[in-house]
GUSE-38739 format. One line per field, with one value per residue (C-alpha): residue number from 1; chain; y, z, x. Coordinates in steps of 0.02 Angstrom, whole numbers. Layout:
N
num <- [NUM/...]
chaine <- [A/...]
py <- [Y/...]
pz <- [Z/...]
px <- [X/...]
This chain:
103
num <- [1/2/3/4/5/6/7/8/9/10/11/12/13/14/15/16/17/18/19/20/21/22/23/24/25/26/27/28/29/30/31/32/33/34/35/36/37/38/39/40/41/42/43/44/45/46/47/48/49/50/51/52/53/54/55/56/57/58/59/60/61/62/63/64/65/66/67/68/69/70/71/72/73/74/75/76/77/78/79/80/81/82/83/84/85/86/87/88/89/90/91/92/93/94/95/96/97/98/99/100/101/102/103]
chaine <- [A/A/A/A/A/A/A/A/A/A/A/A/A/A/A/A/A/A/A/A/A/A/A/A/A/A/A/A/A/A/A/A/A/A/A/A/A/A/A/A/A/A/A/A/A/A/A/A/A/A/A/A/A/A/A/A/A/A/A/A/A/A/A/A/A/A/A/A/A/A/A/A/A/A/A/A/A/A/A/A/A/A/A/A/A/A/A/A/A/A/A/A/A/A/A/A/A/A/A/A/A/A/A]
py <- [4013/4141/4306/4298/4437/4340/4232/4390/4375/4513/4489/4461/4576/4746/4836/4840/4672/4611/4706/4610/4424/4476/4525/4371/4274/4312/4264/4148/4292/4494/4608/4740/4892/4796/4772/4951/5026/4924/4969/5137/5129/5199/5075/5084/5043/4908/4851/4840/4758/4629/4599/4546/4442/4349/4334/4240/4117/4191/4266/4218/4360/4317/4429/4416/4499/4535/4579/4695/4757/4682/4635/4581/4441/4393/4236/4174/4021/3881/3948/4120/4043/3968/4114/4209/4105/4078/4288/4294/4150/4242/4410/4323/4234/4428/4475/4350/4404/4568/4530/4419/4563/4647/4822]
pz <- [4391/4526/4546/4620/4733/4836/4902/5016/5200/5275/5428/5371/5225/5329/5312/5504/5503/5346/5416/5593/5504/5401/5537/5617/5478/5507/5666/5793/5905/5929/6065/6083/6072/5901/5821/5867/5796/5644/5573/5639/5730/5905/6043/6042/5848/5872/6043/5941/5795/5882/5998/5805/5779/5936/5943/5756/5825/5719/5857/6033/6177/6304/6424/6559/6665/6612/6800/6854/6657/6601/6427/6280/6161/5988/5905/5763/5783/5657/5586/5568/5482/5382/5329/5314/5172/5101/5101/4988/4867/4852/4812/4684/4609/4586/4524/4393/4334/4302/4228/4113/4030/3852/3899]
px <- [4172/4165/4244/4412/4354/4239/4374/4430/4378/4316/4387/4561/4542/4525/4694/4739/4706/4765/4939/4911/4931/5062/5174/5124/5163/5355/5351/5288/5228/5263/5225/5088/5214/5276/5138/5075/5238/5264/5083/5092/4931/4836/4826/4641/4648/4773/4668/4487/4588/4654/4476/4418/4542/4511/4348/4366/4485/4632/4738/4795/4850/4938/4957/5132/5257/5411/5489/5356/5297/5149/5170/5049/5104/5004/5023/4912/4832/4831/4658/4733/4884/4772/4645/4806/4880/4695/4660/4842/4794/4636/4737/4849/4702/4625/4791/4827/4648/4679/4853/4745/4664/4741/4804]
């Protein structure tokens, strides 16, 4: 049997972008300016966050125009709906662990 703890991804597990799926698990997409606001984070943080994210296959940007706005949408994919729900088993599998243990 294996530690609980090394079911976390490290990619998904990083608070920003722990916060990232979570949002996105609520919802089928959410703008930039969302996203930025809800977590409380810089554009460059959320930007760099988000380029990880990507790159792993877990997010998609799409980038349109609203009128003449430019506007970025994030969506998870089904991969990052997937390490999403695998990263919280993982947590409740560390959880019930420590819960296990006589105070």
């Amino acid at each position: 049997m294996t530690h609980p703890s090394l079911q976390l991804d490290n990619t998904v597990h990083q608070r920003v972008r722990l916060g990232i799926l979570s949002v996105l698990a609520e919802a089928d997409e959410a703008d930039f300016a969302y996203l930025r606001n809800a977590l409380g984070l810089t554009d460059g943080n959320l930007s760099r966050n988000l380029a990880v994210l990507e790159q792993a296959g877990l997010v998609r940007i799409d980038k349109r125009f609203e009128g003449r706005k430019p506007r970025t949408w994030v969506s998870p994919t089904k991969e990052g709906r997937r390490a999403f729900a695998a990263e919280i088993q993982a947590l409740r599998d560390l959880l019930a662990r420590v819960d296990a243990v006589e105070p």
